[in-house]
DOMI-876714 format. One record per residue (C-alpha): x, y, z. Coordinates in steps of 0.5 Angstrom, whole numbers, plus 500, padded with zeros to 3 digits. Layout:
N
@x:X; y:Y; z:Z .
...
//
This chain:
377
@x:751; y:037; z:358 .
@x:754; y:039; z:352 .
@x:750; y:044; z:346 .
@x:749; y:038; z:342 .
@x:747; y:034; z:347 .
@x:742; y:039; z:349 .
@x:738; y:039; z:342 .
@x:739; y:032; z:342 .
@x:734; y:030; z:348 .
@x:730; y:036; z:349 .
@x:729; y:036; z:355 .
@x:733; y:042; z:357 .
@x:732; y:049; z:354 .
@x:737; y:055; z:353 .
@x:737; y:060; z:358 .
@x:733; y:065; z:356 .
@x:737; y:072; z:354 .
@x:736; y:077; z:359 .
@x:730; y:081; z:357 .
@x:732; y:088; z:354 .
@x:730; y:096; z:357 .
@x:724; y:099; z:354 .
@x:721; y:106; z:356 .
@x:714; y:106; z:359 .
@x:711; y:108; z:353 .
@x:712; y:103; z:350 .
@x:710; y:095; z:349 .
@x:714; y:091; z:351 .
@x:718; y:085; z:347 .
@x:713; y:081; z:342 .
@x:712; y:074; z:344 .
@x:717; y:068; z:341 .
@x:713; y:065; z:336 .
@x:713; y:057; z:337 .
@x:716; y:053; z:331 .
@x:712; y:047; z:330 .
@x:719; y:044; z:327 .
@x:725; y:041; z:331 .
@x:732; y:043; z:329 .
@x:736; y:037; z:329 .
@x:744; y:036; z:328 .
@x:747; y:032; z:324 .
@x:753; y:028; z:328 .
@x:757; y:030; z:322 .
@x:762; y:032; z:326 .
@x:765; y:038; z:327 .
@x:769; y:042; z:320 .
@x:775; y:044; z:321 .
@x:778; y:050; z:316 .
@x:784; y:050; z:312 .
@x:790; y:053; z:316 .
@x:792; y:060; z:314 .
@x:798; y:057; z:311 .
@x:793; y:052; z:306 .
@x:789; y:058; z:303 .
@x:796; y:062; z:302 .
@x:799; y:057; z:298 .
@x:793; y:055; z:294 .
@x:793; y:063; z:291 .
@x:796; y:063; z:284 .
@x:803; y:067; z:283 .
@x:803; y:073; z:280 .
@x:807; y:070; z:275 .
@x:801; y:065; z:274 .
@x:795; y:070; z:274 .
@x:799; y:074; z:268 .
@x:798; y:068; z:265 .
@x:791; y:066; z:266 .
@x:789; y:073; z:264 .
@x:793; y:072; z:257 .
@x:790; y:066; z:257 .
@x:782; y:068; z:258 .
@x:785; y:074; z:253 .
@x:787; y:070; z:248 .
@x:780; y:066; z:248 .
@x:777; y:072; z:247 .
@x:779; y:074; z:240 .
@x:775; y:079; z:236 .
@x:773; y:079; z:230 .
@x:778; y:086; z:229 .
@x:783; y:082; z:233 .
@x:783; y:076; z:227 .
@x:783; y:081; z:221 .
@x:790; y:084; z:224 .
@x:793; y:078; z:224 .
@x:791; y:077; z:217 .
@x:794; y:083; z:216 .
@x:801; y:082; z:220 .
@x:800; y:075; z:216 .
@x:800; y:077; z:210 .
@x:806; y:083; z:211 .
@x:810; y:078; z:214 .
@x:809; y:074; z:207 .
@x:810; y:079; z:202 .
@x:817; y:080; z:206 .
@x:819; y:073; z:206 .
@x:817; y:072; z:198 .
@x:821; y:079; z:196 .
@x:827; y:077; z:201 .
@x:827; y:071; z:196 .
@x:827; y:073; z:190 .
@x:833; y:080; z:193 .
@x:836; y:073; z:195 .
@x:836; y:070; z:187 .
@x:837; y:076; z:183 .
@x:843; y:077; z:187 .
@x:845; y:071; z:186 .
@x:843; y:071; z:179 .
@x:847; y:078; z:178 .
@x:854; y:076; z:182 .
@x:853; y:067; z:179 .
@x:849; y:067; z:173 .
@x:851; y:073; z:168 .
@x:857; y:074; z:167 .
@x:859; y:079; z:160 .
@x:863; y:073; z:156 .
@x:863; y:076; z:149 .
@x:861; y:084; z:145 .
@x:858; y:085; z:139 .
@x:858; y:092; z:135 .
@x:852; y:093; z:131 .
@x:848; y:099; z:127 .
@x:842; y:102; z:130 .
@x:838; y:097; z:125 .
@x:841; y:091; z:129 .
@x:845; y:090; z:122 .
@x:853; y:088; z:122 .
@x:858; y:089; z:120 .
@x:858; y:096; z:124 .
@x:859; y:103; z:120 .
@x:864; y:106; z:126 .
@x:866; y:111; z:122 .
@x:873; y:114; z:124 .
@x:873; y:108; z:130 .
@x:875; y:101; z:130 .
@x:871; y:096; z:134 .
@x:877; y:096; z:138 .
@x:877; y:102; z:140 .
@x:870; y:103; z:141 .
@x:870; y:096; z:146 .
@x:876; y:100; z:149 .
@x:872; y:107; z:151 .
@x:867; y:102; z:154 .
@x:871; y:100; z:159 .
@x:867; y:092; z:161 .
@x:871; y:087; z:161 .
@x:869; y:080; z:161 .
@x:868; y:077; z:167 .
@x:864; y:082; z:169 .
@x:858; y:083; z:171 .
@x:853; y:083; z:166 .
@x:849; y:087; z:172 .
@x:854; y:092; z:175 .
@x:853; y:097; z:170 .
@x:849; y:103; z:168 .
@x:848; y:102; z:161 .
@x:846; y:109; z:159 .
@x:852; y:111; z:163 .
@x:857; y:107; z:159 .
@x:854; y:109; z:152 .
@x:855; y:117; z:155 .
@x:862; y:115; z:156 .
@x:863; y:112; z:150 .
@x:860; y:119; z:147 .
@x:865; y:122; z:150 .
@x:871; y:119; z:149 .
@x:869; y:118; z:141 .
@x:866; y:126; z:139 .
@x:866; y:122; z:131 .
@x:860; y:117; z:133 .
@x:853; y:121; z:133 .
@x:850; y:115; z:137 .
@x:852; y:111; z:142 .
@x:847; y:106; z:146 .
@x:849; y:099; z:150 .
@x:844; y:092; z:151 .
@x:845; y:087; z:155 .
@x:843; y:080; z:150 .
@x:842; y:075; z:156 .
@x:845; y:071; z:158 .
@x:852; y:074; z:157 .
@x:853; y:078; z:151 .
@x:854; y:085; z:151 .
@x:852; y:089; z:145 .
@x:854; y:097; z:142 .
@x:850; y:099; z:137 .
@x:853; y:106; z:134 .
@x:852; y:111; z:128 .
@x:858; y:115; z:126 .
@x:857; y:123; z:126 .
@x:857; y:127; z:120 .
@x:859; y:134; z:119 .
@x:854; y:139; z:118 .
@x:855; y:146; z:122 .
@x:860; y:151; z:124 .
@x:861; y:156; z:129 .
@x:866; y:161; z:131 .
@x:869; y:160; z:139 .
@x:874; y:163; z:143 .
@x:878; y:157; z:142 .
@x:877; y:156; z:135 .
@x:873; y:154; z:129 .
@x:868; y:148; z:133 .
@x:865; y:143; z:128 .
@x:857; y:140; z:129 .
@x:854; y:135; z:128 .
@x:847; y:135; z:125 .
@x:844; y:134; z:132 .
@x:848; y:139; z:134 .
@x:855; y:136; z:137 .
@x:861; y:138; z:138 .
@x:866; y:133; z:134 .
@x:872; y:137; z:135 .
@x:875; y:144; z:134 .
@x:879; y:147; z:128 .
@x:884; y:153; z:127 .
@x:880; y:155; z:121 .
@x:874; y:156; z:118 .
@x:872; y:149; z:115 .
@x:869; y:148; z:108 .
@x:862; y:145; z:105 .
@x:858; y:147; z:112 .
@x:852; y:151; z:115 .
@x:855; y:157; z:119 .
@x:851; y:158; z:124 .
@x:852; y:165; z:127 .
@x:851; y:170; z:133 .
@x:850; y:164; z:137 .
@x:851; y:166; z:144 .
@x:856; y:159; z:146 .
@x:856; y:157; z:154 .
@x:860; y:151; z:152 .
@x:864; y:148; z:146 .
@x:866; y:141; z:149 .
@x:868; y:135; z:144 .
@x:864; y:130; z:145 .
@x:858; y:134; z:148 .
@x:852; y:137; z:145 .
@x:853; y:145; z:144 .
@x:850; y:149; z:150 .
@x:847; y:155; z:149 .
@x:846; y:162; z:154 .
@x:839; y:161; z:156 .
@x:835; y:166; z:155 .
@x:833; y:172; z:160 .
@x:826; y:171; z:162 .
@x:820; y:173; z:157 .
@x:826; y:173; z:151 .
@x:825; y:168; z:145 .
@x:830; y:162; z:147 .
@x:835; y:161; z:141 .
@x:837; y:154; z:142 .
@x:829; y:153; z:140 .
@x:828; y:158; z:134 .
@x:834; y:155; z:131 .
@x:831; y:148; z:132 .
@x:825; y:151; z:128 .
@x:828; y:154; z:123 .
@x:832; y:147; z:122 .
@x:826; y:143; z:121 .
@x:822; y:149; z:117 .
@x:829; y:148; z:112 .
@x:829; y:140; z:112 .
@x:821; y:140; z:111 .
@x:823; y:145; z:104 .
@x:828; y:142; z:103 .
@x:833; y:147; z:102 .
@x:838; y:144; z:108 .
@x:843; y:142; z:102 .
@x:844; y:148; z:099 .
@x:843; y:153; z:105 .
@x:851; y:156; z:107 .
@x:849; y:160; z:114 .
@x:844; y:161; z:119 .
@x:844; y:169; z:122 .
@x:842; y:169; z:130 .
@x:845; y:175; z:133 .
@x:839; y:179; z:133 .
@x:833; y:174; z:133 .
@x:828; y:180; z:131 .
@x:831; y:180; z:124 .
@x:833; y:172; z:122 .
@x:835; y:171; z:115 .
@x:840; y:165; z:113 .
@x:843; y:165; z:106 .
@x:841; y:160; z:101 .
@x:846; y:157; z:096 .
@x:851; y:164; z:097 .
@x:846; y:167; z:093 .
@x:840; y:169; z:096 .
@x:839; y:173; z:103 .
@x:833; y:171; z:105 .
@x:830; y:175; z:111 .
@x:825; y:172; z:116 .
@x:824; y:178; z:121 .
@x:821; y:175; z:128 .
@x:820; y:169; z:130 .
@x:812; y:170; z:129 .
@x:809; y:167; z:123 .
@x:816; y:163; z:122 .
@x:812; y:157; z:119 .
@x:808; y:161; z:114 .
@x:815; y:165; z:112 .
@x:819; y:158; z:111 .
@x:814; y:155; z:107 .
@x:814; y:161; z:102 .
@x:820; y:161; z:102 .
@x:821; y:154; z:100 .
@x:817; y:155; z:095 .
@x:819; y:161; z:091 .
@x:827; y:159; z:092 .
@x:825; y:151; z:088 .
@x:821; y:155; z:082 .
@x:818; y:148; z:082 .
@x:814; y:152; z:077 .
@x:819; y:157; z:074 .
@x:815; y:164; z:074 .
@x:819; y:165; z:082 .
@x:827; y:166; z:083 .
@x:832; y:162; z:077 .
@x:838; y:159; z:079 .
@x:842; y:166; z:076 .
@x:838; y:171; z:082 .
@x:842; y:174; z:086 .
@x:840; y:179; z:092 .
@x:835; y:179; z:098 .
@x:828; y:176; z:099 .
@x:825; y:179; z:104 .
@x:819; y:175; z:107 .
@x:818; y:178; z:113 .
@x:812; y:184; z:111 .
@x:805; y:182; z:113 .
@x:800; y:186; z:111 .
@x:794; y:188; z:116 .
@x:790; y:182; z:112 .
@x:796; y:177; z:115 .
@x:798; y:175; z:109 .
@x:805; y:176; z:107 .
@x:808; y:181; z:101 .
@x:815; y:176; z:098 .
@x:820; y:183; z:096 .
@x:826; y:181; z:091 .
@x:831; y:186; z:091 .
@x:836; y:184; z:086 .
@x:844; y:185; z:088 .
@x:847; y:192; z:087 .
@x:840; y:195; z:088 .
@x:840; y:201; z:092 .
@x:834; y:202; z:097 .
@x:830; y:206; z:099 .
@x:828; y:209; z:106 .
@x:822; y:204; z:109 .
@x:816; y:207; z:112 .
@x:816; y:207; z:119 .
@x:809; y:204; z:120 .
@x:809; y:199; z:115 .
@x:816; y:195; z:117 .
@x:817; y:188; z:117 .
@x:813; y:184; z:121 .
@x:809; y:190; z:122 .
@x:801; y:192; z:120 .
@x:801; y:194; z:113 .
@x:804; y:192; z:107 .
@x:812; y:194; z:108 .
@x:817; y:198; z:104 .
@x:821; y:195; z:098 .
@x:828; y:197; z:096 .
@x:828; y:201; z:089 .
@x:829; y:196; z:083 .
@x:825; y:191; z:088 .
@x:820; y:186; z:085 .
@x:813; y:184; z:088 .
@x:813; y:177; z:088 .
@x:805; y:177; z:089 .
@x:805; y:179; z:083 .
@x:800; y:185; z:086 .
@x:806; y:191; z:085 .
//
């Protein structure tokens, strides 16, 4: 008789299992308990399980189990996760739009604006142009654009240097663009106004100071500017100067102060030269007539504007248009104010006291025959 079978009838019970050793001291097995239920056995039949061969094949692969954990991942998005994509989103964005607007300015720049016509003008904009010694021609020819080109494939202020260079004559030289294709030179013709002595010769400036060209012998009609320490007189580049030792005063810059000072008094017209060799004792000359000795460059503003006023005799009790001789305006005295001293020409000096020189505490000495401007002496 078989197992379910057994349990079916109930007839027959399982042999009871061997009873178990104990040691004398101890009780024995406890009693079985009765169960007042029966086990009853479904005829179900039996359960067979898969085969091994089932189970393996039923596992995903490496491959397919990457990709289901992806998966799980991806379902799972932080909020962190979602603000980074925005970000890369946004990035990518960016790139795309300046990919496109590189991709029409080139176009643009290659297609679209090409050079057809040129204009020279003045500086104001007005035409016809004041070119000076130049023709449009050649100023258009110093150029070197030609049309058809690019209105883009240049620098601008490249071009403009290399139209300064080639013409010393043109004081100021600038180049637009006026879109969609016109290219415009708006020039302003130098003038002649300072003179100084190189190794090569006689350069001329301009006002801004400007080599225009260099001559043998000494020009006429122009401001001399002397003891100058000269590095480099090119035509058509600006005047370059020996800078300075550290803690000096810088030449190019004293000489622009003094120049504003003489324009600001208006004595530029009539001043013929300009000493700078020692830029302890300035002077310059004013209308080949007068020295006028500024001293230090200290207090330069306040001598000037004396100066100025004592070389105009607006009001007629200063210098007349016969005087000649020296005007001394670098004595300051302890109070800070400054004693204007002519001495006439072909007066014989005297000695200057040591304390009381130029630029010094204390009023300073006079030449013999020297005349107080201040009216105190």
């Amino acid at each position: 008789m078989d197992r379910n079978q057994h349990y079916r009838t109930g007839k027959e019970r399982r042999t009871p299992p061997p009873a178990r050793m104990y040691d004398q001291d101890r009780n024995g097995p406890p009693p079985r308990k009765k169960s007042g239920m029966k086990q009853v056995v479904l005829p179900l039949g039996s359960i067979q399980n898969p085969p091994g061969e089932d189970r393996n094949a039923r596992r995903a692969s490496p491959g397919q189990q990457a990709r289901q954990r992806a998966a799980a991942q991806k379902r799972r998005i932080t909020k962190g996760e979602m603000r980074r994509r925005r970000r890369r989103l946004k990035a990518l964005t960016t790139l795309m739009v300046l990919v496109m607007v590189a991709a029409g300015t080139l176009f643009g720049v290659n297609v679209l604006f090409k050079v057809s016509t040129f204009r020279v003008e003045n500086l104001d904009g007005s035409r016809p142009a004041d070119t000076g010694i130049y023709t449009e021609e050649e100023i258009l020819g110093a150029l070197g654009v030609k049309a058809g080109e690019s209105i883009f494939g240049f620098s601008a202020s490249e071009k403009a240097a290399a139209v300064g260079a080639a013409l010393p004559q043109l004081e100021t030289v600038t180049v637009k663009r006026s879109l969609p294709s016109t290219l415009v030179v708006r020039v302003q013709p130098a003038v002649d106004t300072f003179c100084l002595e190189t190794e090569a010769g006689w350069a001329v400036l301009s006002q801004n100071r400007k080599v225009l060209r260099v001559e043998g012998e000494k020009p006429s009609g122009l401001i001399q500017l002397e003891g100058l320490p000269v590095s480099q007189a090119q035509p058509g580049y600006a005047l370059a100067l020996t800078p300075p030792e550290e803690g000096q005063d810088d030449p190019a810059q004293v000489l622009e102060e003094i120049l504003g000072y003489l324009d600001r008094e208006s004595l530029t017209e009539k001043t013929t030269s300009i000493q700078m060799e020692d830029l302890q004792n300035l002077s310059f000359w004013y209308d080949d007539r007068i020295q006028v000795e500024l001293g230090t460059p200290n207090s330069l503003d306040y001598k000037m504007q004396l100066a100025g006023y004592l070389l105009r005799n607006e009001n007629g009790d200063a210098l007349s248009g016969s005087d000649e001789g020296t005007l001394n305006c670098s004595h300051i005295t302890q109070q800070g104010e400054i004693r204007p001293v002519f001495s006439p020409k072909d007066a014989q000096p005297t000695p200057t006291p040591e304390d009381g020189a130029g630029d010094q505490s204390g009023e300073g000495g006079q030449e013999a025959g020297g005349t107080d401007l201040t009216g105190e002496g």
